[in-house]
C-alpha positions in Angstrom: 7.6 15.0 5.2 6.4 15.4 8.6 4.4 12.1 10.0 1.5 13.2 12.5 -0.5 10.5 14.4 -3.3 12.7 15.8 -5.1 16.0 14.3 -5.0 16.9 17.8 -1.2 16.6 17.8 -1.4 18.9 14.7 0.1 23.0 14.9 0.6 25.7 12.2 -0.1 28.4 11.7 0.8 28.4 7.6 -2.0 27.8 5.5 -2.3 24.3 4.4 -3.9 22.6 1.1 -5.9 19.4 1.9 -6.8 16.1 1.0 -8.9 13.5 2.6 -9.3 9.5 2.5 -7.9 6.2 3.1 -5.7 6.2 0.0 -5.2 2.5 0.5 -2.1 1.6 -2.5 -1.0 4.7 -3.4 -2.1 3.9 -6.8 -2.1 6.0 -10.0 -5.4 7.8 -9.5 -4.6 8.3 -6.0 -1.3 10.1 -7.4 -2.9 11.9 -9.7 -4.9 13.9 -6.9 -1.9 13.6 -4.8 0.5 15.3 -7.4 -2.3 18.1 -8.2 -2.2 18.8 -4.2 1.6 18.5 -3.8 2.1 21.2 -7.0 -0.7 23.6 -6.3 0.8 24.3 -2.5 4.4 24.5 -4.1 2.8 27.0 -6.6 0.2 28.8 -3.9 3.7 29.0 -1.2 1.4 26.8 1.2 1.9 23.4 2.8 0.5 20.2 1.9 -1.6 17.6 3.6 -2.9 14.5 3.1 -5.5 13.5 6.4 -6.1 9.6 6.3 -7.8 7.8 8.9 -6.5 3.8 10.8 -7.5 1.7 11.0 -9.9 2.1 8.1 -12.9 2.8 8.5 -14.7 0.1 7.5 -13.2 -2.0 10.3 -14.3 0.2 12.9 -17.9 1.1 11.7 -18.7 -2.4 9.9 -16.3 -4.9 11.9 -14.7 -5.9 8.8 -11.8 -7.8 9.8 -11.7 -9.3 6.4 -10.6 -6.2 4.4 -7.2 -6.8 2.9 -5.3 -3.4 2.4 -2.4 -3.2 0.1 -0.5 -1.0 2.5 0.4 -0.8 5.5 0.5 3.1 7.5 4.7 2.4 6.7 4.9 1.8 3.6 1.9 4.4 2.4 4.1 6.6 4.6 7.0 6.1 2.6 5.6 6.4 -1.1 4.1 9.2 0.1 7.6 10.6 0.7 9.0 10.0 -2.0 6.1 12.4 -3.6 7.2 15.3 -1.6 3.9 15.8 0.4 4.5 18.1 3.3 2.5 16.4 6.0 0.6 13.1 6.5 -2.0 12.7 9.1 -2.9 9.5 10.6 -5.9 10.1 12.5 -6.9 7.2 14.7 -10.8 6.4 13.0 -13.1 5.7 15.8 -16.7 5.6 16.1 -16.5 8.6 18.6 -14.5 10.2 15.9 -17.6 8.7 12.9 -19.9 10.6 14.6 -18.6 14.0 14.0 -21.5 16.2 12.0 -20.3 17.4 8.9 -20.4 21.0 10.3 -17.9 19.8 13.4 -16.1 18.1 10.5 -15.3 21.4 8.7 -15.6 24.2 11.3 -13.5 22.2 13.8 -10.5 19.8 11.9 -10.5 21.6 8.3 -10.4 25.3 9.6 -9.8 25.8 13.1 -6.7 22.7 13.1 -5.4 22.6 9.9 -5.9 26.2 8.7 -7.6 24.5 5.4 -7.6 27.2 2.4 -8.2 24.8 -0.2 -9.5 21.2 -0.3 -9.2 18.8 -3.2 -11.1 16.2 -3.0 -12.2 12.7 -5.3 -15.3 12.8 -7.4 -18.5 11.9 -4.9 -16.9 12.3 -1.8 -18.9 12.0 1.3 -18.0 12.5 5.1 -19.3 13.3 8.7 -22.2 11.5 10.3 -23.8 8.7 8.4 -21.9 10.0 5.9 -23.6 13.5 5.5 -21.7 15.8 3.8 -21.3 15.8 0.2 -19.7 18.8 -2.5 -22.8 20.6 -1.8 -22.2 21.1 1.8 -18.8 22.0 1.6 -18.7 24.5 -0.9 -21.8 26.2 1.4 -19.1 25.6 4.2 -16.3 26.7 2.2 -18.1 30.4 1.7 -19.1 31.0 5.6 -15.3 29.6 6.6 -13.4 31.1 3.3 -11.6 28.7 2.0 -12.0 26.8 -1.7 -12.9 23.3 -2.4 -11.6 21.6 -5.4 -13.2 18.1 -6.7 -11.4 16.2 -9.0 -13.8 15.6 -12.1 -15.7 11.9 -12.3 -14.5 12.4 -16.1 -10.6 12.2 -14.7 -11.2 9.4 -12.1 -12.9 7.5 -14.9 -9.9 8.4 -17.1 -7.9 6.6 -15.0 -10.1 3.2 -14.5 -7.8 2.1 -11.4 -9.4 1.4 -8.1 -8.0 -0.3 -4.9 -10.7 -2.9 -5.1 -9.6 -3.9 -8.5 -5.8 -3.8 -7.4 -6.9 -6.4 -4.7 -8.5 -8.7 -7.2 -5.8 -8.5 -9.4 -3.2 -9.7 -6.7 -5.5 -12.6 -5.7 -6.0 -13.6 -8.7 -2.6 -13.6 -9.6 -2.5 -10.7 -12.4 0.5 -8.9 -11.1 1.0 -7.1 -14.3 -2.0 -5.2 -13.8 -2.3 -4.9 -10.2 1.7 -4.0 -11.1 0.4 -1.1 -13.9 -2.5 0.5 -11.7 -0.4 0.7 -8.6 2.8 2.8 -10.5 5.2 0.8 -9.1 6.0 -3.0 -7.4 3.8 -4.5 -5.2 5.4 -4.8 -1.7 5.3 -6.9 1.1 7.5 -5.8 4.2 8.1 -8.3 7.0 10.7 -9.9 9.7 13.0 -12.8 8.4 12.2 -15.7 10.3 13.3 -19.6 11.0 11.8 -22.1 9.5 12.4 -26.0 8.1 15.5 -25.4 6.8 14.7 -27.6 4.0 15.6 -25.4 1.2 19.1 -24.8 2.4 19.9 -29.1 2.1 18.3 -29.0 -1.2 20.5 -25.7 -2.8 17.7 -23.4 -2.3 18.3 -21.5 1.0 15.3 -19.2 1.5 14.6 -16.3 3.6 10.9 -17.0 5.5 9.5 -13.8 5.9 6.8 -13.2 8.7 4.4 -10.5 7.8 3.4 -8.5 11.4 0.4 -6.5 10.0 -2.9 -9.2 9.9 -4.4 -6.9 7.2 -1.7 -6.7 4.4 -2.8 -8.5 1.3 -0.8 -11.5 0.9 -0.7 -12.3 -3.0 -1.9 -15.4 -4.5 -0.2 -18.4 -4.0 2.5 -19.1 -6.6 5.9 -18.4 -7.4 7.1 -14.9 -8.3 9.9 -12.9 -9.6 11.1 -10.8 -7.0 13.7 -8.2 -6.2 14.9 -6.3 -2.5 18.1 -4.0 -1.1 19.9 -5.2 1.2 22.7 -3.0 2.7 21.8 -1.0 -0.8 22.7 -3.6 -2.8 20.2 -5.0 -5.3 19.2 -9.0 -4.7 16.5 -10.9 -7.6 15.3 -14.1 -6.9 12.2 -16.0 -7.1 9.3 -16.2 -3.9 6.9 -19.0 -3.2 3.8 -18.2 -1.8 2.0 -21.2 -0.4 1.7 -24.4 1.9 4.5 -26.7 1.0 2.4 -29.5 -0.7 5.5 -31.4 -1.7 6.6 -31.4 2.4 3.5 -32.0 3.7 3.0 -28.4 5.0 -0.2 -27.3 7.0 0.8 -23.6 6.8 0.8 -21.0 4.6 4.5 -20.2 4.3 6.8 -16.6 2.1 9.8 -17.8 1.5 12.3 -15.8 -0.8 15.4 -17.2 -2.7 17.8 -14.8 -4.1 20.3 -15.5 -6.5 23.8 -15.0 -5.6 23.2 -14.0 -2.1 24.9 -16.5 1.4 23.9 -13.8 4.6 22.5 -14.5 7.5 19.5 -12.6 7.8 17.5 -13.8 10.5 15.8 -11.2 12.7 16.2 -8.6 9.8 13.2 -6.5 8.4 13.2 -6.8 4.5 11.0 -5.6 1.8 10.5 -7.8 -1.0 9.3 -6.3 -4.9 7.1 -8.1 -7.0 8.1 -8.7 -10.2 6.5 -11.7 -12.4 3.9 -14.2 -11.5 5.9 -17.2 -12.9 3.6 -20.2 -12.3 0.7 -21.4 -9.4 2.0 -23.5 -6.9 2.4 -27.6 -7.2 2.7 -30.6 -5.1 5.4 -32.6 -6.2 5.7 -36.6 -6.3 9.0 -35.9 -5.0 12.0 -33.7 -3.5 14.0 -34.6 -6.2 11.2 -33.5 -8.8 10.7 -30.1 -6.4 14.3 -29.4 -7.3 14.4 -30.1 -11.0 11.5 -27.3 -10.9 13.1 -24.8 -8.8 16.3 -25.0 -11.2 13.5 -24.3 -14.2 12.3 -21.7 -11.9 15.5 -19.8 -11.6 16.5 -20.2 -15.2 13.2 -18.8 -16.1 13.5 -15.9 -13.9 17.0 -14.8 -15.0 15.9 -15.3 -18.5 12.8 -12.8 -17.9 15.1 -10.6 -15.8 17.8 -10.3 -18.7 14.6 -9.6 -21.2 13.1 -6.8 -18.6 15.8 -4.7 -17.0 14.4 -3.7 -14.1 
């Protein structure tokens, strides 16, 4: 899969099969468009293309520095990979770019850059100016510019009940198991491992403390989870707090990983932790000793679940 950052910065002359949006998680529906692209290029001896916009629109065009996204543009970029898509698009979403009539939109990105012969698109998509164009206009468009337009049936998206906003809620909420089932694989956070109190190593619970660089990933409810990650290609479980540290005293909200059977340094290396389990919420402790009787319930728990649910 070839990774382009600008449309600008796109050239082919092959024919190309297209898909548009922010795609954020990857999930099942998004798959289910995505796999319908990927197979009828394969089948038509075109390319694929997926053309998704960052940062997302709604931060540009409503300020929303609040939206959570359950990816970020690496790990979409990778999932998508692994599907066999052809070439992903990140086009830098602007309001110069926002402002782009539906027309522009089509005659100038869909056929003159990407050589669009057919576009597959979700059920009530809109684009363009103030959101202008609809099926309507591009199947008008898609006769003066020949190519076809595709739109996936509401009766198939419905099908599929999965949305990103209902992935989101289920993650702060702490309902991995669904957010889990609609995604179509582990929840994921990616992140640098860091230096922190130390505390867990004196107690027989080194953790890794994993720094998260993107401001907009969704960070999971607090709580502890099951959790699994490669290092050197080697498969490590553990369990993961998410939270402040009550017992301690701690003011900030802290990721720290344990994994079972596993004495590396790791500092300063980028890791990417699986969600597996919710296994409880988080709890303040009237002591360290108490925080360690729970942590050894914790692990026995975990390995119990893990021997139970091979991953």
């Amino acid at each position: 899969m070839k990774i382009i950052r600008s449309i600008t910065a796109f050239n082919s002359s092959e024919k190309t099969i297209v898909t548009i949006g922010t795609f954020d998680g990857i999930h099942i529906g998004h798959q289910k468009i995505l796999k319908d692209l990927i197979k009828t290029a394969k089948k038509e001896g075109k390319k694929s293309v997926l053309l998704t916009f960052f940062p997302h629109p709604r931060m540009v065009l409503q300020k929303d520095n609040k939206i959570l996204l359950l990816n970020t543009i690496e790990e979409k970029s990778g999932l998508l990979e692994k599907m066999g898509l052809d070439y992903l698009i990140i086009h830098p979403f602007s309001k110069e770019f926002s402002r782009l009539t539906a027309l522009d939109f089509v005659r100038d990105i869909l056929v003159n850059k990407l050589n669009t012969s057919r576009l597959i698109i979700g059920y009530d998509h809109h684009f363009g100016k103030n959101r202008e164009g609809n099926i309507h206009q591009l199947k008008e468009y898609s006769l003066l510019y020949d190519f076809k337009v595709e739109e996936i049936p509401a009766q198939d998206i419905d099908d599929v009940s999965v949305s990103s906003t209902k992935i989101r809620t289920a993650l702060k909420e702490g309902n991995l198991k669904t957010a889990n089932n609609y995604l179509g694989y582990h929840y994921m956070l990616n992140g640098t491992v860091v230096s922190g109190k130390k505390l867990g190593g004196t107690i027989g619970f080194p953790t890794a403390n994993l720094e998260i660089k993107e401001p907009y990933k969704l960070i999971p409810k607090t709580g502890v989870y099951i959790i699994k990650t490669h290092i050197n290609t080697v498969l490590y479980t553990g369990i993961m707090n998410i939270g402040f540290n009550p017992t301690v005293l701690g003011k900030h909200q802290t990721i720290e990983a344990h994994l079972f059977d596993f004495n590396e340094d790791l500092y300063g290396k980028e890791i990417m932790i699986e969600f597996i389990y919710f296994l409880r919420e988080e709890h303040k402790f009237k002591s360290i000793e108490e925080l360690v009787v729970q942590l050894n319930i914790d692990k026995e728990n975990a390995i119990s679940y893990l021997s139970n649910n091979p991953l």
